[in-house]
C-alpha positions in Angstrom: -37.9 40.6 -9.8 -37.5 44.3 -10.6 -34.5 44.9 -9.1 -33.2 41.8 -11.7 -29.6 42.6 -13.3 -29.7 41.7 -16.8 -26.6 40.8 -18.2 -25.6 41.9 -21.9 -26.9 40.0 -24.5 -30.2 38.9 -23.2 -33.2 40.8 -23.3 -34.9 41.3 -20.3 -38.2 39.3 -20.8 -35.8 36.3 -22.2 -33.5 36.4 -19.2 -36.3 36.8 -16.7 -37.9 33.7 -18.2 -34.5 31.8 -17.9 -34.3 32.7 -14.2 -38.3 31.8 -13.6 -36.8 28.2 -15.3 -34.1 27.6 -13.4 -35.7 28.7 -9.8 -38.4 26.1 -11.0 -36.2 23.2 -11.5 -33.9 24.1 -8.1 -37.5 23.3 -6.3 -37.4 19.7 -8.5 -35.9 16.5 -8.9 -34.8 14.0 -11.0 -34.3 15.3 -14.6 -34.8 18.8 -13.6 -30.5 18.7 -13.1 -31.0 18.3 -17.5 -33.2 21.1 -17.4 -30.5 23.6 -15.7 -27.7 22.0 -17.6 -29.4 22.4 -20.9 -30.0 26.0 -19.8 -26.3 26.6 -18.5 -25.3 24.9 -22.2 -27.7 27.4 -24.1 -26.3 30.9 -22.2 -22.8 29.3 -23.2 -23.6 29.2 -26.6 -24.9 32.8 -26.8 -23.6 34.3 -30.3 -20.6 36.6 -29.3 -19.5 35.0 -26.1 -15.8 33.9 -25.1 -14.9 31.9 -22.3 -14.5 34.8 -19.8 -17.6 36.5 -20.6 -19.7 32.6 -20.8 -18.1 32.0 -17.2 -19.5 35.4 -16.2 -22.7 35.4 -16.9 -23.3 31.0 -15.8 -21.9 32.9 -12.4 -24.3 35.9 -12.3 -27.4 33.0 -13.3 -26.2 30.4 -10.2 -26.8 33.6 -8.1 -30.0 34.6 -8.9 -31.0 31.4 -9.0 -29.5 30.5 -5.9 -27.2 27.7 -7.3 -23.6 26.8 -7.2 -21.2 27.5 -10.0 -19.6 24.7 -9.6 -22.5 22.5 -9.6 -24.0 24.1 -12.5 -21.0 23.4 -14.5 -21.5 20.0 -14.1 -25.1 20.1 -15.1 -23.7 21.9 -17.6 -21.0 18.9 -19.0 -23.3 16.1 -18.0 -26.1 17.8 -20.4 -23.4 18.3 -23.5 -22.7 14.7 -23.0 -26.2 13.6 -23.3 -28.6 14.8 -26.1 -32.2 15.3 -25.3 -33.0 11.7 -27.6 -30.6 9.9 -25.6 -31.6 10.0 -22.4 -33.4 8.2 -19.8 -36.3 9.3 -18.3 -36.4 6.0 -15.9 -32.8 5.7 -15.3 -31.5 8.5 -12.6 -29.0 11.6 -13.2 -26.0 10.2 -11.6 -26.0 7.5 -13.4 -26.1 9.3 -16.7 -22.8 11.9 -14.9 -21.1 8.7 -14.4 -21.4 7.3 -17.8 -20.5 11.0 -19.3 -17.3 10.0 -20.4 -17.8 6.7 -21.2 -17.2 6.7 -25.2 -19.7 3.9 -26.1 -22.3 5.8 -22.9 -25.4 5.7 -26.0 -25.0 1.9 -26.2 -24.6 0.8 -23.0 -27.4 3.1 -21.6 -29.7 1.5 -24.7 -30.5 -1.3 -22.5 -30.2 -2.6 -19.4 -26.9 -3.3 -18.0 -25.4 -7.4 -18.2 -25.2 -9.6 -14.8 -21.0 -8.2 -15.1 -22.2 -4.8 -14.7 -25.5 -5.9 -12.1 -23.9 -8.1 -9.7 -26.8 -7.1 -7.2 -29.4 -8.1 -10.0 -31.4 -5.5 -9.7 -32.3 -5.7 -13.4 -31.8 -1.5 -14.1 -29.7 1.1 -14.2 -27.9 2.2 -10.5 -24.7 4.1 -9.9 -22.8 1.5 -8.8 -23.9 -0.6 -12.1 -22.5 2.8 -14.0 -19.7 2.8 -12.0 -19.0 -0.8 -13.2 -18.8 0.3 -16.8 -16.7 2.4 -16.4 -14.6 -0.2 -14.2 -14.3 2.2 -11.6 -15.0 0.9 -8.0 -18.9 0.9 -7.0 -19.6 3.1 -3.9 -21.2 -0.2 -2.1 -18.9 -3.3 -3.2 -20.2 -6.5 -3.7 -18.8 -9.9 -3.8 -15.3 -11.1 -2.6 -13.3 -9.4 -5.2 -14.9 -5.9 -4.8 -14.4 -5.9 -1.4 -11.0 -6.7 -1.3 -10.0 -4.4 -4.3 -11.9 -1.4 -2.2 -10.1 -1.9 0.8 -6.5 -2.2 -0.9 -7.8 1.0 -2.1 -8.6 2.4 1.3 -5.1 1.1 2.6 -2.8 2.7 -0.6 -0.3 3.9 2.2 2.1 1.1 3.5 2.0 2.3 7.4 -1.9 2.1 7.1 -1.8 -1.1 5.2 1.3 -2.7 8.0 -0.9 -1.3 11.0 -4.1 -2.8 9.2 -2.6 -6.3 8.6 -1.0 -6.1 12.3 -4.8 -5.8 13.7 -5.5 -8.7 12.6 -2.6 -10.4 14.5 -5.6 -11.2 17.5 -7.9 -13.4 14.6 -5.2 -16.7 14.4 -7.6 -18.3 12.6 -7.2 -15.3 9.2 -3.5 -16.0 9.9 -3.7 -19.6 9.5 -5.9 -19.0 6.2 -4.0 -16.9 5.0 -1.2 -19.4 5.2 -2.6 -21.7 3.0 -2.2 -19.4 -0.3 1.4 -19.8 -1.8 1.1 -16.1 -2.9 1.2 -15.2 0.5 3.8 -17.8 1.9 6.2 -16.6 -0.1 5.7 -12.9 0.1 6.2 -13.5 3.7 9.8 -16.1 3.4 10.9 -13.1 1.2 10.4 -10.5 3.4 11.6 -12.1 6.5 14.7 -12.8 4.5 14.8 -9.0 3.6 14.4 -8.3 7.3 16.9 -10.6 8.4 19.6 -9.3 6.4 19.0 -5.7 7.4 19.2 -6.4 10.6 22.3 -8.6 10.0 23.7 -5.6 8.8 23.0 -3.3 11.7 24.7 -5.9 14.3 27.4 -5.6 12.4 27.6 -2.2 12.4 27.8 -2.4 16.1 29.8 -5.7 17.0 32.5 -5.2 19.6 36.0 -5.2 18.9 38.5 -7.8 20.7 38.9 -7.6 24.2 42.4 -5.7 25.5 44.8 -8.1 27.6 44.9 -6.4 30.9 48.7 -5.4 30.4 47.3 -2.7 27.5 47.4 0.6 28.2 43.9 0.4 27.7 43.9 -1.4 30.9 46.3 -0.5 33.0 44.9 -0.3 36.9 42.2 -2.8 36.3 44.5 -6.2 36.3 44.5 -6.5 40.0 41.8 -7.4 42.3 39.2 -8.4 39.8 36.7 -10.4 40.8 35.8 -14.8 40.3 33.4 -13.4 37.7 36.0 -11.8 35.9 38.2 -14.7 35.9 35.8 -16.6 34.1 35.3 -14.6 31.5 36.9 -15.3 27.9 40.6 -15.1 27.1 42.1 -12.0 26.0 43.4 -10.7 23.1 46.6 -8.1 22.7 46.3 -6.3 19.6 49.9 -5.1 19.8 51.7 -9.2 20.1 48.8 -11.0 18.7 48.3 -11.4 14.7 46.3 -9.9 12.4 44.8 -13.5 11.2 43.8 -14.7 15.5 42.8 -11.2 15.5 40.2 -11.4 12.5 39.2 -14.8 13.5 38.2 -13.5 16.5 36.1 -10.5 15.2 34.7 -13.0 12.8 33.6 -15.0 15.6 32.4 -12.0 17.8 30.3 -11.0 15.0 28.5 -14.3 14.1 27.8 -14.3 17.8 26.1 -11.3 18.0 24.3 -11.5 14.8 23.0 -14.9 15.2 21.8 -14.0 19.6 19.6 -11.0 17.8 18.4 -13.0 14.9 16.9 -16.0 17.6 15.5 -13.5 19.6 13.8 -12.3 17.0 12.2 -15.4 15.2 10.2 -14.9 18.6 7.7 -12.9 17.0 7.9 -14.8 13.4 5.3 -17.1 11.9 7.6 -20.1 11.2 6.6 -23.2 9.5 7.6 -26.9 9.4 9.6 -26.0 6.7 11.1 -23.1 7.9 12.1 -24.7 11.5 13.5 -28.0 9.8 16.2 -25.4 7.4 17.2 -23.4 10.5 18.0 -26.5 12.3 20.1 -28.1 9.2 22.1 -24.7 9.3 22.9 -24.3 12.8 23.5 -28.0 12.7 26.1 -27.1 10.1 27.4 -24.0 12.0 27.9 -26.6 14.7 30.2 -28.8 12.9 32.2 -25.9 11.0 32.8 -24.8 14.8 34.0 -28.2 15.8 36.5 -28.3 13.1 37.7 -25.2 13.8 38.5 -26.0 17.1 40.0 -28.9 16.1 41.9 -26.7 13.6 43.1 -24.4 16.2 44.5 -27.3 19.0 46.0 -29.4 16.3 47.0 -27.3 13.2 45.3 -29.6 11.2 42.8 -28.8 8.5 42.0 -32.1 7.6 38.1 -33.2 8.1 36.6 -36.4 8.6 34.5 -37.9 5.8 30.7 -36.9 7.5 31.6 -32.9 7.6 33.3 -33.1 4.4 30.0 -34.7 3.0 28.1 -32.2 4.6 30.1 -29.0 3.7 30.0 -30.0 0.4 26.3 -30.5 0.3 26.1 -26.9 0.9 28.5 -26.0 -1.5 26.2 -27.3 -3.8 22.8 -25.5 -2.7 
């Protein structure tokens, strides 16, 4: 030790005993992490010393003593927090760093911690228990609730939380579980709603317009020699002689179509329930009849409605 640097302040024999402590308690466990934080909290209080000059010095001790800064700093806080005539000699370090900044930390560590606090009843002081207190989440959960509240923890990102709840797409029987809380029914009727519409919204970004009569300029040199397939296909439309109001009904039409072939092909990959099949067949039983009566609308210039579809029109009216 005689090449020792000896920083201001101390004298020599006091700072070589204070390096002979702290290489004595790096070689120990247990409460020897007191012993270098009560000596790390002693050079900081050395008569004369600001913040630089105490962050100097705690750096030139970790080295000599072959110690992290960092972690001495911690010995340091955790050995402010707790006096000498409050500690635990049976109860372990980390549990005392955990319950550093726990305002009521001399009480609880007093005694032993409640069955709230020691769901593992192991009757003493652990860091999970000290975790608990604090009602931060314990390193090894226990129970139901602590399982589940570390793994929404784990998954705080949607795209890892969607991919995680996808994986479990090959266990029916958690679907079907799952299924029986209402939390969770309905969380999944309002997102397929939410769905439905977006994508409602997309088709019809993208629905084709009316078809061009083949004596458009559109499509002039295509009317001859089409083909039976083309014969078959739906009348069309001339934007320039045909009205605005056959014209809308038309792209009103061409929408619904669209939207509605994309949202059936989709409830493909959806979990529906009884209830959910028996409301999509009441509406397209409904869609049916409107489309009836405007076809009979359209061949007779007639609006009026037999009594059934009035009934059931105005039953919707009233949902």
């Amino acid at each position: 030790m005689d090449q020792l640097e000896i920083p201001e302040g101390f004298e020599e024999q006091k700072w070589r005993s204070l390096v002979r402590r702290g290489r004595r308690d790096m070689r120990t466990k247990g409460m020897a992490n007191f012993s270098l934080g009560d000596t790390a909290l002693e050079i900081s209080q050395t008569d004369g010393y600001d913040e630089q000059r105490v962050r100097s010095v705690t750096k030139l001790w970790a080295r000599q003593i072959n110690c992290p800064y960092e972690q001495l700093v911690t010995y340091r806080r955790v050995a402010a927090a707790w006096s000498p005539e409050h500690r635990r000699e049976d109860v372990c370090w980390t549990v005392h760093q955990t319950l550093a900044p726990q305002p009521n930390r001399f009480e609880l560590l007093a005694k032993e911690p409640s069955d709230d606090l020691d769901v593992e009843g192991l009757g003493r002081w652990h860091t999970d228990a000290a975790s608990r207190a604090r009602q931060n989440l314990p390193g090894s959960p226990s129970g139901t609730e602590e399982r589940i509240e570390h793994v929404k923890h784990m998954l705080r990102k949607t795209p890892e939380a969607a991919a995680a709840l996808n994986a479990l797409s090959d266990r029916p029987d958690v679907i079907e579980a799952a299924l029986e809380y209402p939390t969770f029914r309905r969380a999944y009727r309002e997102a397929s709603v939410a769905r439905g519409s977006r994508l409602a919204q997309q088709a019809e970004t993208v629905a084709p317009e009316p078809r061009l009569a083949p004596d458009t300029p559109a499509s002039k040199g295509t009317a001859e020699g089409h083909t039976a397939s083309e014969e078959e296909s739906p009348p069309l439309a001339d934007v320039r002689t045909t009205p605005s109001s056959v014209l809308r009904a038309i792209g009103l039409s061409t929408n619904f179509a669209v939207a509605m072939q994309r949202a059936v092909i989709d409830l493909r990959d959806e979990m529906l329930t009884t209830e959910d099949e028996a409301a999509l067949t009441e509406s397209i039983r409904r869609v049916r009849a409107v489309c009836d009566w405007c076809e009979h609308v359209v061949t007779t210039g007639q609006t009026d409605m037999d009594e059934g579809l009035a009934r059931l029109l105005g039953s919707q009216d009233e949902r």
